[in-house]
C-alpha positions in Angstrom: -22.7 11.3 -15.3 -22.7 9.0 -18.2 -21.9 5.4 -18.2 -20.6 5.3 -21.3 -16.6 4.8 -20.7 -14.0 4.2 -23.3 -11.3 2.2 -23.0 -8.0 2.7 -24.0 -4.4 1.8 -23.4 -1.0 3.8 -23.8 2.2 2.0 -23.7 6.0 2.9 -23.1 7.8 6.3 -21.7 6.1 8.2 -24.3 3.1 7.2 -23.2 3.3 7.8 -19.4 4.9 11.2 -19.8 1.9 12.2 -22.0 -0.7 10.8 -19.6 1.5 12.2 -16.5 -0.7 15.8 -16.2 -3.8 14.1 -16.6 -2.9 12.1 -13.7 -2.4 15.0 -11.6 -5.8 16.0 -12.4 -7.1 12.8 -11.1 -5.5 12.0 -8.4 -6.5 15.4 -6.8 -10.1 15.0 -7.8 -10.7 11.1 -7.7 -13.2 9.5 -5.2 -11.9 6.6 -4.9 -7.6 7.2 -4.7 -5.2 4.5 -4.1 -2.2 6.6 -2.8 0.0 3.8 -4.2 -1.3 4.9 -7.7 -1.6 8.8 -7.3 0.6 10.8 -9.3 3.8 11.9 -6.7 4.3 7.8 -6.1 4.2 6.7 -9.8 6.6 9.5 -11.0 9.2 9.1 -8.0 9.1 4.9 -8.6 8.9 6.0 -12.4 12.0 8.2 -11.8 14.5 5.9 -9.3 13.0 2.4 -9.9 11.7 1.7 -12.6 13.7 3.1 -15.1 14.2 -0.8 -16.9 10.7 -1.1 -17.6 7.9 -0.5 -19.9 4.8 1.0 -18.5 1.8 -0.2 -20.2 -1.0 2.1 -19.4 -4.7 1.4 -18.8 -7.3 4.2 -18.8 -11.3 4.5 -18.3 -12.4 7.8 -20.1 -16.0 9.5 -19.9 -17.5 10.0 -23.5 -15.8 13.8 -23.4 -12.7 12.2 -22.6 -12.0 13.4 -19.0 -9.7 10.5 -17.5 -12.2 8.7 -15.0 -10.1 5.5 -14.1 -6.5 4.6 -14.4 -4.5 1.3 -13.4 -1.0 1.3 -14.6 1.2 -1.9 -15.4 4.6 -2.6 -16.2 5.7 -5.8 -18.7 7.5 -8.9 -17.4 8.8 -11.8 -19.7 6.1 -15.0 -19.6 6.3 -18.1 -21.2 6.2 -17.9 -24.9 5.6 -14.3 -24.8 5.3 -11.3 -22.4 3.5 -10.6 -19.0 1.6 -7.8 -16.7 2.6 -6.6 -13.3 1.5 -3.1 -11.5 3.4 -0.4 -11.6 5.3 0.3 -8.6 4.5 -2.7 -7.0 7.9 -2.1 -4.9 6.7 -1.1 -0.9 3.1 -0.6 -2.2 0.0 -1.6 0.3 -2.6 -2.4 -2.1 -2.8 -2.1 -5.7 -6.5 -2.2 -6.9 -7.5 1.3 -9.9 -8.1 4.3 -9.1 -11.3 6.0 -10.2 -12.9 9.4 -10.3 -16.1 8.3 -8.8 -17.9 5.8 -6.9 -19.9 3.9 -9.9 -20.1 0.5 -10.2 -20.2 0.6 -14.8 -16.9 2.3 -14.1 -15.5 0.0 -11.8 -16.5 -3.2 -14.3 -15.1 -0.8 -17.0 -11.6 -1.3 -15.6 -12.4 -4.7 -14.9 -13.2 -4.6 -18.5 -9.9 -3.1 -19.4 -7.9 -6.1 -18.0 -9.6 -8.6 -20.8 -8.6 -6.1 -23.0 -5.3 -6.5 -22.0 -5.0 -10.4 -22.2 -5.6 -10.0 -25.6 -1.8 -9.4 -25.7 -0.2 -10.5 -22.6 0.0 -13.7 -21.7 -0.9 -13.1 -17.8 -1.5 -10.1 -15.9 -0.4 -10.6 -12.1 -2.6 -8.7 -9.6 -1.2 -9.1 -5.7 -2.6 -7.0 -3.3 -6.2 -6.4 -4.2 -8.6 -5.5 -1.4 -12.0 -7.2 -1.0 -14.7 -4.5 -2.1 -12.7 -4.8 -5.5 -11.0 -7.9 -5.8 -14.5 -10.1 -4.5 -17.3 -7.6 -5.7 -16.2 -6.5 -9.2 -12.9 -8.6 -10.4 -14.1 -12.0 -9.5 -17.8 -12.4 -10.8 -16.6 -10.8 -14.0 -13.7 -12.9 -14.9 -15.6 -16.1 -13.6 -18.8 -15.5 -16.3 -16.3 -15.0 -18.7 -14.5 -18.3 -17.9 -10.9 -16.5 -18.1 -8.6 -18.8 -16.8 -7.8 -17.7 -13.0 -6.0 -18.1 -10.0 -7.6 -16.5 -7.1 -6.8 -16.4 -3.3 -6.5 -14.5 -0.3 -2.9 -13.3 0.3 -2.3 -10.8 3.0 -3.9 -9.7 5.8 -5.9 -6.1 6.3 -6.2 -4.7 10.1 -7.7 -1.1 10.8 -9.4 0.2 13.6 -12.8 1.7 12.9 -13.2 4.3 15.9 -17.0 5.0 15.8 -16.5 7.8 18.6 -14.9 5.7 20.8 -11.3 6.7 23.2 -8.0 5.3 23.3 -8.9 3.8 26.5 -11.5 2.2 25.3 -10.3 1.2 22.7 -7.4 -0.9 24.5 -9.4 -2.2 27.1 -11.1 -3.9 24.2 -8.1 -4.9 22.5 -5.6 -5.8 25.2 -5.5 -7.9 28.6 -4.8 -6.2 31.8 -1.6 -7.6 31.7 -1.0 -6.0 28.9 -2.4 -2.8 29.6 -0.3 -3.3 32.6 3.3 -4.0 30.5 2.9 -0.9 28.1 2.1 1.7 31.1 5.8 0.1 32.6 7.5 0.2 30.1 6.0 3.8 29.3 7.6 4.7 32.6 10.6 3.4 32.0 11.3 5.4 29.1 10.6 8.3 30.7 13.0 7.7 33.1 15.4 7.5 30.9 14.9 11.0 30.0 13.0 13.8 28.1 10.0 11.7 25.6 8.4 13.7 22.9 6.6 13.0 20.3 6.5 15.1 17.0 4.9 15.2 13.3 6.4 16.2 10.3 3.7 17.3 7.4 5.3 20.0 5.5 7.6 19.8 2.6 10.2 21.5 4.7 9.4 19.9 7.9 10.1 15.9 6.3 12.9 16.9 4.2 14.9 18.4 7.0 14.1 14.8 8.8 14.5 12.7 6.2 18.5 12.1 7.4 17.1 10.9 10.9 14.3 9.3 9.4 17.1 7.2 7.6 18.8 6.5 10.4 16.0 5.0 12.3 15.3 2.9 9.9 19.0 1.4 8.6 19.1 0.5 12.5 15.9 -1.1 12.4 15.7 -4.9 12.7 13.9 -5.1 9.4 16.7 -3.8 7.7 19.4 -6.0 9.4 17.3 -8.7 8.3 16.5 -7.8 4.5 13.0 -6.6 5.0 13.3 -2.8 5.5 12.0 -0.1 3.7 15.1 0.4 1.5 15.8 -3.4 0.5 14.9 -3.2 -2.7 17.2 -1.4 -5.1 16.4 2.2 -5.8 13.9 2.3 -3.3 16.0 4.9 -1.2 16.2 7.2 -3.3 12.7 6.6 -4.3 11.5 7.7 -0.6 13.8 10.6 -0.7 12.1 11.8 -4.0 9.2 11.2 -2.9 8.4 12.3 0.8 9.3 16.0 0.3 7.0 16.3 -2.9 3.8 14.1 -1.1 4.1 16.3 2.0 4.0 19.1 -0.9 0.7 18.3 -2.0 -0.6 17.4 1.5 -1.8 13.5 3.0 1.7 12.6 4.3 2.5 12.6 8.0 6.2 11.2 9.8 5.2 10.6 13.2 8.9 10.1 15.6 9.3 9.5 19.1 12.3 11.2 20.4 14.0 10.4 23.4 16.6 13.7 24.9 16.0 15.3 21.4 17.0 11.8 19.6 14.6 9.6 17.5 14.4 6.3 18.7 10.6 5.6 16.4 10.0 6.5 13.5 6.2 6.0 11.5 5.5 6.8 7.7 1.9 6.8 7.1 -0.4 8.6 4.2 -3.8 10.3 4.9 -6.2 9.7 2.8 -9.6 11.4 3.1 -10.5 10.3 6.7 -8.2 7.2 6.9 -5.0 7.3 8.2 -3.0 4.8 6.5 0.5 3.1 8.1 2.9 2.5 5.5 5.8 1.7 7.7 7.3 2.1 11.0 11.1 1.6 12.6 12.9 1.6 16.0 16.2 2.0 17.1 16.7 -1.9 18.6 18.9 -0.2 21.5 15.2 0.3 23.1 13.6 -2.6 21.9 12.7 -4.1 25.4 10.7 -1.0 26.3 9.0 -1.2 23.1 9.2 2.2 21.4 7.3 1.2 18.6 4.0 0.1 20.3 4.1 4.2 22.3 4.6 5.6 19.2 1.5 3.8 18.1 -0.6 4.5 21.0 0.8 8.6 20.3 0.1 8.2 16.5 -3.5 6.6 17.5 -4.3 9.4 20.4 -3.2 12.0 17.2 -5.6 10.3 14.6 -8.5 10.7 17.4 -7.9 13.9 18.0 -7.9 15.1 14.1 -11.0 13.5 13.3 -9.8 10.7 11.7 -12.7 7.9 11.0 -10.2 4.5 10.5 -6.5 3.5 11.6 -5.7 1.1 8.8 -2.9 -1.0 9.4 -3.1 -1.9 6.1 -1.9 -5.3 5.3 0.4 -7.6 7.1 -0.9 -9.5 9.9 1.5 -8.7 12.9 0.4 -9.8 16.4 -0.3 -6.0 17.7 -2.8 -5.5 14.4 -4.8 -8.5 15.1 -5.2 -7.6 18.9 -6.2 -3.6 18.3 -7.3 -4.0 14.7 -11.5 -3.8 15.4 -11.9 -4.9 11.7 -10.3 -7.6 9.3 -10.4 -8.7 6.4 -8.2 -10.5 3.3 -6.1 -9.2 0.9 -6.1 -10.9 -2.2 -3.7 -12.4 -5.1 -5.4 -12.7 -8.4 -3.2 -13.8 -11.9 -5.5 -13.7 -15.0 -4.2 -15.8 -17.7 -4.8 -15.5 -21.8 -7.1 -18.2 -23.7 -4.6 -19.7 -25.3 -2.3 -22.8 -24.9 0.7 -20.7 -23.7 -1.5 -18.8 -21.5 -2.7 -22.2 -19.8 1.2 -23.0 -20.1 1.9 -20.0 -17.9 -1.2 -20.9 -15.6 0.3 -24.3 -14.7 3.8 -23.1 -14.4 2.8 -20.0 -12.0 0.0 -22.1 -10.3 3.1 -25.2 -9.1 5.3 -22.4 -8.5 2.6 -20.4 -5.6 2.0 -24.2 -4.4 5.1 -24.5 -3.7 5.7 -21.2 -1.7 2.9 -21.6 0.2 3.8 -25.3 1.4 7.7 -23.8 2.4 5.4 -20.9 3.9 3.2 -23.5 5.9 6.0 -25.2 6.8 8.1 -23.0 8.2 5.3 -21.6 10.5 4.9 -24.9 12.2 
């Protein structure tokens, strides 16, 4: 393949619905996919959330004009003109491009893309970046450059890397005794409490005639009592309820429920992609909580990955107790804002940097 990539940038509705079936194309082909970018997300947050904003659009083609990279953005307001953010940022795990193939002049190509960009915008806003991107291609770029930058780890990335290895194994590792000990009783428990199965849902058919209990699971979750749940933001329902059904469509989505007498009482969304198996979410009806539903659906949604030949478990990011103790890797997640050489650019650097301090300090300090 050639290394000779052209840049180029669409903007507005017009622009997405025309670059909508190349998109198709890509995200069935691409090597490296971020399902939070692949076609079936974009068009259901496109369709239910994001119907207020602009989509400005940044492509990598080859010389022949075959669409080899993509990463989409929406505008914000800045100071003293107008901003970047990704597209569909709402519920999304990570948010680096996604590219056709595994070369490094096409990765620093949409790296490339992004300076473009700040010709315009004021700032571009890139949360959720994972390492191999954010610390091999993004940073050294920008730094020779001498772009104006804030950079820092943000979340947290967990995932199990099973090399071969069982369950068992892999918990003896990862847990205590006592532990071990706690999630066989409280195991027992619940089946004493009646008739425990669990079940996957992959086909279109099979998730939209769950989708109803799916919901239910999760409006009685504690997440959503406290604001956090999948549906919290606006629009986001009916974003899943566009979505699921089509994903499961075009293969890579699995719902994974525990069900207690023929009743859910667990409920995990996760997305396949390639050999990882990727958890996007997971709810429990609190009624249970003491026998921990959640952490057996886990161990049934880890036995399941083992047995289909899946490589990694990646908790993807959030840094909850139970990743750190069974997650065999880590590593950071990070938060990068690229600002424009200018003096409002700077302006929006200094305004944006106080404003993270700040969060971070109330974040500190509420954790001690």
């Amino acid at each position: 393949m050639s290394g000779d990539y052209v840049i180029q940038v669409a903007k507005g509705k017009a622009g997405w619905s025309a670059l909508a079936p190349e998109l198709k194309v890509l995200s069935a082909s691409a090597e490296v996919l971020n399902p939070f970018f692949s076609s079936e997300w974009l068009e259901s947050w496109s369709n239910q959330v994001g119907l207020a904003y602009n989509p400005v659009l940044m492509t990598v083609r080859e010389s022949s004009g075959t669409l080899a990279g993509f990463w989409p953005f929406v505008e914000t307001p800045a100071i003293l003109g107008r901003g970047l953010w990704p597209m569909g940022y709402h519920g999304s795990d990570y948010l680096d491009p996604v590219a056709l193939v595994e070369d490094p002049v096409l990765r620093v190509s949409l790296v490339e893309g992004l300076r473009t960009l700040l010709k315009e915008y004021k700032f571009i806003w890139l949360p959720l970046l994972r390492k191999s991107f954010a610390q091999d291609f993004l940073r050294p770029f920008f730094a020779r450059c001498r772009q104006p930058m804030l950079f820092a780890p943000g979340a947290t990335r967990h995932y199990v890397e099973f090399g071969g290895c069982s369950l068992d194994a892999l918990l003896e590792d990862a847990l205590g005794s006592k532990s071990r000990k706690t999630l066989r009783y409280t195991r027992r428990k619940l089946e004493e409490k009646g008739r425990l199965d669990f079940r996957t849902y992959q086909s279109e058919t099979e998730v939209s005639e769950f989708l109803p209990e799916f919901e239910r699971v999760e409006d009685a979750s504690w997440k959503a009592s406290e604001g956090q749940g999948l549906f919290h933001h606006l629009g986001m329902r009916e974003f899943y309820a566009e979505l699921l059904p089509k994903w499961a469509k075009q293969g890579g989505l699995q719902i994974n429920a525990l069900f207690l007498d023929g009743k859910a009482i667990a409920c995990e969304l996760a997305f396949q992609n390639g050999k990882d198996y990727c958890l996007h979410n997971t709810s429990y009806v609190p009624e249970f909580s003491e026998f921990s539903p959640g952490r057996h659906l886990l161990l049934d949604s880890l036995q399941k990955s083992l047995d289909t030949g899946m490589s990694r478990f990646d908790f993807m990011q959030g840094n909850q107790e139970y990743k750190q103790k069974i997650g065999t890797h880590s590593e950071p997640v990070y938060t990068v804002s690229l600002f424009q050489k200018s003096g409002s650019g700077k302006l929006n650097k200094w305004i944006i940097g106080g404003i993270q301090k700040r969060r971070a300090a109330a974040k500190a300090s509420s954790q001690e």
